[in-house]
C-alpha positions in Angstrom: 103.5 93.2 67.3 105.2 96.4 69.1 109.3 95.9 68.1 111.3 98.1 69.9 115.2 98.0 68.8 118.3 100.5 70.1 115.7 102.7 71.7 117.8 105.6 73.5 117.1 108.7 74.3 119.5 111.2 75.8 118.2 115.1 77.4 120.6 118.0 77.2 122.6 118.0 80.5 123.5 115.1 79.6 120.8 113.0 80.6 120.4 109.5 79.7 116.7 108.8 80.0 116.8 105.6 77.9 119.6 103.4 76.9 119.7 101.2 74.4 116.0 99.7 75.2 115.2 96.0 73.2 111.4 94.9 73.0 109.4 92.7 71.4 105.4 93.3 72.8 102.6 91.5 71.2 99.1 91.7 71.6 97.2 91.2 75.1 98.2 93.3 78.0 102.0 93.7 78.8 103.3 95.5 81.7 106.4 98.3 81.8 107.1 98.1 85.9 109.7 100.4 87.1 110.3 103.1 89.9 109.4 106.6 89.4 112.3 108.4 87.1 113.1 105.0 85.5 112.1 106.6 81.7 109.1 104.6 81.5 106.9 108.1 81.0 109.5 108.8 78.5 109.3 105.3 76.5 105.5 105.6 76.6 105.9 109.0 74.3 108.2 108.0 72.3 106.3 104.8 71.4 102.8 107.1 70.7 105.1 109.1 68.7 105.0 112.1 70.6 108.9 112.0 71.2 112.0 111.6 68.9 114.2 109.5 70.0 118.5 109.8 70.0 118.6 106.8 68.3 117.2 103.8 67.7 113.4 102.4 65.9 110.2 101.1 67.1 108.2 99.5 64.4 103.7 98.5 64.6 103.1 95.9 62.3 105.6 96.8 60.4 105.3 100.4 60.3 108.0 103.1 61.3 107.1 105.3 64.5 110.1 107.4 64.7 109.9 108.3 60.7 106.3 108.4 60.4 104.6 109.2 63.7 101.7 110.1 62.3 100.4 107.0 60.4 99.9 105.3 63.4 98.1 107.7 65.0 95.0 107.2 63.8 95.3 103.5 65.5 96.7 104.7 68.6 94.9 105.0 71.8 96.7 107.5 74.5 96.3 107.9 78.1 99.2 110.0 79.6 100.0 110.3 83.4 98.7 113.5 83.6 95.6 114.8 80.9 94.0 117.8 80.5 90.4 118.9 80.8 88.4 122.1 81.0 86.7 122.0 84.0 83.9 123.7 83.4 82.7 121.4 80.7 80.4 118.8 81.3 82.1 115.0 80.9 79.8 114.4 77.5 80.9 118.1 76.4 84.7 117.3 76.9 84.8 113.8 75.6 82.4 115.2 72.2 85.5 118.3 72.1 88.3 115.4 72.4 86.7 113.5 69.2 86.5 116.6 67.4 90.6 116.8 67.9 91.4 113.7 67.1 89.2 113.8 64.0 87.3 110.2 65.2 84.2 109.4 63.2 81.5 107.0 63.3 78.6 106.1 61.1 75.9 107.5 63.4 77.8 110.8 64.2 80.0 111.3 66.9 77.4 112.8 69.4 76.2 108.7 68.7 80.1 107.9 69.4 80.1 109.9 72.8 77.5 108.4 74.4 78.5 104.7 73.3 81.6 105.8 74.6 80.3 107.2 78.0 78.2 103.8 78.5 81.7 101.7 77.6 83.7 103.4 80.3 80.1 103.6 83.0 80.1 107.2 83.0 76.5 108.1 81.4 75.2 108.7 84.9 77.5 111.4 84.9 77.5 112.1 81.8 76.2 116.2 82.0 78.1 116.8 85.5 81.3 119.7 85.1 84.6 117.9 85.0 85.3 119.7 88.4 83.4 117.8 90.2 84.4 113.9 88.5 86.4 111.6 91.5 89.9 111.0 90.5 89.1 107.5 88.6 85.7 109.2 87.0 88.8 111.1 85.7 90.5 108.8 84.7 87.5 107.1 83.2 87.0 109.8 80.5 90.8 109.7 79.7 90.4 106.2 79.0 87.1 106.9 76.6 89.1 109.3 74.5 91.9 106.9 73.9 89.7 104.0 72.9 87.9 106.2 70.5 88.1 104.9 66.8 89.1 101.4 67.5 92.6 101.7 67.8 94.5 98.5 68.0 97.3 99.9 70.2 96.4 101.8 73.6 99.0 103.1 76.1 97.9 103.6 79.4 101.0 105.7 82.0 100.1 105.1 85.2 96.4 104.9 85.4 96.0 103.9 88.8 97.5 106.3 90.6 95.7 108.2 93.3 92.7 106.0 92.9 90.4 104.8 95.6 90.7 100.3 95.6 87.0 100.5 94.0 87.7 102.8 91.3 91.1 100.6 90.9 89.2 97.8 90.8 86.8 99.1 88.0 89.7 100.3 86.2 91.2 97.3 86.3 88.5 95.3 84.4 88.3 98.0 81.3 92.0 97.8 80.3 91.3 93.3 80.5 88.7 93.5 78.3 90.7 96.3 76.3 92.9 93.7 75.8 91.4 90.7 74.6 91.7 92.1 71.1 94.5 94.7 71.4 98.0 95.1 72.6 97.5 97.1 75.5 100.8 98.5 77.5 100.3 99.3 81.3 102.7 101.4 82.5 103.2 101.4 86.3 105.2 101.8 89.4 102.8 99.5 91.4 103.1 96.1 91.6 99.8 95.4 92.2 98.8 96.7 88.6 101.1 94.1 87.4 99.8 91.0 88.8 96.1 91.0 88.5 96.3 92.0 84.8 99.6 90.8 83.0 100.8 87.6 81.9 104.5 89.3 80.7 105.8 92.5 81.6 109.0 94.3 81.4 110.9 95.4 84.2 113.1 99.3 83.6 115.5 101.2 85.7 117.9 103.6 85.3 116.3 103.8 81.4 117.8 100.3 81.3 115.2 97.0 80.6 116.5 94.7 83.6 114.6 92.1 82.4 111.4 90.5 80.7 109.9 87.7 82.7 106.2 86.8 83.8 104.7 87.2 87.5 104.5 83.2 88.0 108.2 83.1 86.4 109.3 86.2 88.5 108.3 84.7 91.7 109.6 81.1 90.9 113.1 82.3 90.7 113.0 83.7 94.5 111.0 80.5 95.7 113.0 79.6 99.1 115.0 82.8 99.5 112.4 84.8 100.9 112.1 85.1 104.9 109.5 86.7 107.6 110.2 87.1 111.4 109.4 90.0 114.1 111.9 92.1 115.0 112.3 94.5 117.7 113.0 98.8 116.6 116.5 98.3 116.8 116.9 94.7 115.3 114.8 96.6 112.4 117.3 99.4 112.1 120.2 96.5 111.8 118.5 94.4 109.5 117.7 97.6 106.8 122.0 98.2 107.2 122.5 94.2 106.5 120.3 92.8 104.6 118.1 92.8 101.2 114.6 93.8 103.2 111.3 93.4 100.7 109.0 94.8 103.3 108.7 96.4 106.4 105.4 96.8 108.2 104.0 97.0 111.4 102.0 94.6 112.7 99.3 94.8 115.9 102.5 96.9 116.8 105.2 95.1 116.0 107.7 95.3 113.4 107.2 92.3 110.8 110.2 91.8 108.4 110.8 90.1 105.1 114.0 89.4 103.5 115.4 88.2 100.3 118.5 85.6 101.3 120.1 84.2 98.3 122.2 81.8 100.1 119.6 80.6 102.3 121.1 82.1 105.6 117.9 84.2 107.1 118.3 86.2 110.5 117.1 84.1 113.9 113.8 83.4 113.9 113.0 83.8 110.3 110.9 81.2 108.4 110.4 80.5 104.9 107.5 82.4 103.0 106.0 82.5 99.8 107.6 85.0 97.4 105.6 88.2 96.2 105.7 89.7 93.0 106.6 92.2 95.3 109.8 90.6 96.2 110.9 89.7 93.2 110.1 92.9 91.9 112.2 94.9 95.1 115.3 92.7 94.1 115.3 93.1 90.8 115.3 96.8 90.7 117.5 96.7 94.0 120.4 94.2 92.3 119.8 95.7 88.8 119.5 93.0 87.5 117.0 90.1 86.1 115.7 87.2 87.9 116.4 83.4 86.3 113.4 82.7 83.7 113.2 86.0 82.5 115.2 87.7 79.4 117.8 90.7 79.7 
């Protein structure tokens, strides 16, 4: 168990980027959703213990992260938003260098380590190309074999999906589930779609403020019959961005399809009743600031 208590953390300016953050995660996969500048990137480092907080504790299993950083370290897998490689290295090269650092071992050496490693995240094909020339999730790939070096029982992943191709997403997507069948795993993201396919709870921040803790069923449940779709001409588009709560806005064989959130049930002409998103729910929430009904504050 991951518990977060009084988390803040305040830049010189003043900048607020957290503020007073509450958090319970266990193990399994747990989501931190939020737009980009919500202090997500910033939770995630103080939570690997890369980052002192203003004030405030975050305890694994017991064990203080803000006063002793580095005794969780050696159980901590790390992928940031944005890592580092020499380019000129080949992926077995790099990944070999990144044990080195981290001081992993392994009964049958770590050249043994490497290439379990490589086969674990599919990348032994690939395995002697340069860095250079690796695809954005091959990337992403080797980050992720680093940070599940040594077994660690906690792994944060910040924004893993970005940029990537909906194969390599996909692909991506089914390492961090089986990560997680015998971890806590924390996915943090700015896209939805991360979100529902792989977490049963997740967090929702703005602002550096938690709006809420909820589930994707729950999240959706407390929209059900508030959410509208109708076509709309340019202008009626224009109007309806001024007026109401829109969740989407895309065109369709040309024409401008809608949907709203209407909380009291009073939808534009010609609007019917959908099926909420976790989309929607997750566009009001950050819109309103604040929770939806079956999630936690």
């Amino acid at each position: 168990m991951l518990s977060i208590r009084g988390l803040t953390k305040v830049y010189p300016g003043p900048v607020p980027a957290l503020q007073g953050i509450d958090l319970d995660i266990p193990a399994g996969m747990f989501g931190l959703l939020g737009p980009n500048g919500a202090g997500k990137t910033t939770l995630m480092r103080v939570l690997a213990g890369l980052l002192e907080p203003t004030a405030g504790t975050v305890a694994l299993d017991g064990e203080d992260v803000v006063a002793h950083p580095e005794r969780i370290w050696a159980t901590l897998g790390y992928l940031p938003q944005e890592f580092g490689f020499y380019p000129h290295l080949s992926g077995e090269a790099m990944l070999l260098h990144l044990l080195r650092l981290k001081g992993v071992t392994a009964p049958e050496g770590q050249k043994q380590l490497r290439d379990e490693l490589l086969a674990r995240v599919n990348l032994s094909w690939a395995a002697k190309r340069k860095v250079k020339g690796y695809s954005g999730g091959m990337r992403q790939r080797l980050g992720l074999a680093q940070a599940i070096a040594g077994n660690p029982r906690l792994i944060i992943v910040d924004e893993p999906t970005s940029g990537l191709d909906p194969e390599e997403r996909l692909r991506f997507y089914r390492l961090l589930a089986e990560l997680a069948e015998q971890r806590t795993v924390i996915l943090s993201t700015h896209i939805v779609e991360d979100v529902a396919v792989l977490c049963s709870r997740f967090a929702v921040i703005r602002g550096g403020k938690l709006l809420t803790v909820t589930s994707p069923s729950d999240a959706k449940q407390a929209i059900a019959g508030r959410i509208w779709e109708g076509t709309v001409t340019a202008a009626e588009a224009a109007e309806l961005q001024r007026s109401r709560q829109v969740t989407q806005a895309v065109l369709v064989e040309g024409r401008n399809r809608m949907r709203v959130y209407e909380p009291n049930g009073s939808p534009p002409a010609g609007f019917e009743p959908v099926a909420p998103t976790l989309e929607d729910a997750y566009l009001v929430m950050v819109r309103s600031g604040n929770g939806l009904a079956g999630g936690t504050p």
